[in-house]
VEXDREN-2710 file (C-alpha; in Angstrom, 1 decimal):
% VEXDREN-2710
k/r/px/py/pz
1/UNK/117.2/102.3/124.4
2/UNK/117.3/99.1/126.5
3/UNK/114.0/100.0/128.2
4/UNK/112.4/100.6/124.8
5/UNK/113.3/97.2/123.4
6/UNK/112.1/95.6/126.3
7/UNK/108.8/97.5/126.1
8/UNK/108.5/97.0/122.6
9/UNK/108.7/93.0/123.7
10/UNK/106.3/93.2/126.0
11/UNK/103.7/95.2/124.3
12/UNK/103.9/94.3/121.0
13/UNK/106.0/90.9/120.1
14/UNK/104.7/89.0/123.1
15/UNK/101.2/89.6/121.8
16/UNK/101.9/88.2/118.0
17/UNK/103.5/85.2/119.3
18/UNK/100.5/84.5/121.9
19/UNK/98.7/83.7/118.6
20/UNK/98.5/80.4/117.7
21/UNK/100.1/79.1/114.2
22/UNK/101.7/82.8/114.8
23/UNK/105.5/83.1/113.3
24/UNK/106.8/86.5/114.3
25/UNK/110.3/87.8/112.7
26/UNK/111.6/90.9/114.5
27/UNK/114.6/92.3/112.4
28/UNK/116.5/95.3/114.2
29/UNK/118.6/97.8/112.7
30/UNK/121.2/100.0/114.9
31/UNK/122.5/103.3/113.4
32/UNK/124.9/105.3/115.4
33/UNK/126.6/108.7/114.4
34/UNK/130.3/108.6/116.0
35/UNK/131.7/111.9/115.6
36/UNK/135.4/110.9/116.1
37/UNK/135.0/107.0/114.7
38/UNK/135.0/103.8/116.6
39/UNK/138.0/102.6/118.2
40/UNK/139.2/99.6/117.6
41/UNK/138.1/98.3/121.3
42/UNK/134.7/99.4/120.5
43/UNK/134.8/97.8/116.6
44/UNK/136.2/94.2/118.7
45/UNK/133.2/94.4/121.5
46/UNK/130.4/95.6/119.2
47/UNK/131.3/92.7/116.7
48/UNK/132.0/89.8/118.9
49/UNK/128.7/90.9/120.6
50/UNK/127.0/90.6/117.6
51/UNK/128.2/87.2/117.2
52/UNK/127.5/86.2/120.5
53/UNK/123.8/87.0/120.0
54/UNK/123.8/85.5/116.8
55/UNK/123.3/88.4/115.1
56/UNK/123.1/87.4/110.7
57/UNK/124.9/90.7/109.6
58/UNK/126.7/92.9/110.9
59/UNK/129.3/95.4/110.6
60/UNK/130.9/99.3/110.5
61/UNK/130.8/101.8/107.4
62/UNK/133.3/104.4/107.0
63/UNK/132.3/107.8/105.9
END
């Protein structure tokens, strides 16, 4: 996953904003399937490393 977001910067994203009077938004979404939930260490590091990268929503769903 980590090599594919970087290749996705490189290839794509760095080549919009090379253009000038470019503005280039990049939104990301992140599913995951857990079979057996998150646990609560996971639910505290996911979220406060959202915050840390200044992420504008965020959050876990119950199914």
């Amino acid at each position: 996953v980590g090599r594919d977001a970087s290749c996705i910067a490189d290839e794509v994203i760095a080549h919009l904003v090379g253009q000038v009077g470019a503005e280039v938004t990049v939104t990301l979404e992140i599913e995951a399937t857990l079979p057996d939930g998150a646990s609560d260490q996971i639910v505290r590091t996911v979220t406060e490393n959202g915050r840390t990268l200044k992420f504008t929503s965020q959050g876990f769903e119950a199914e």
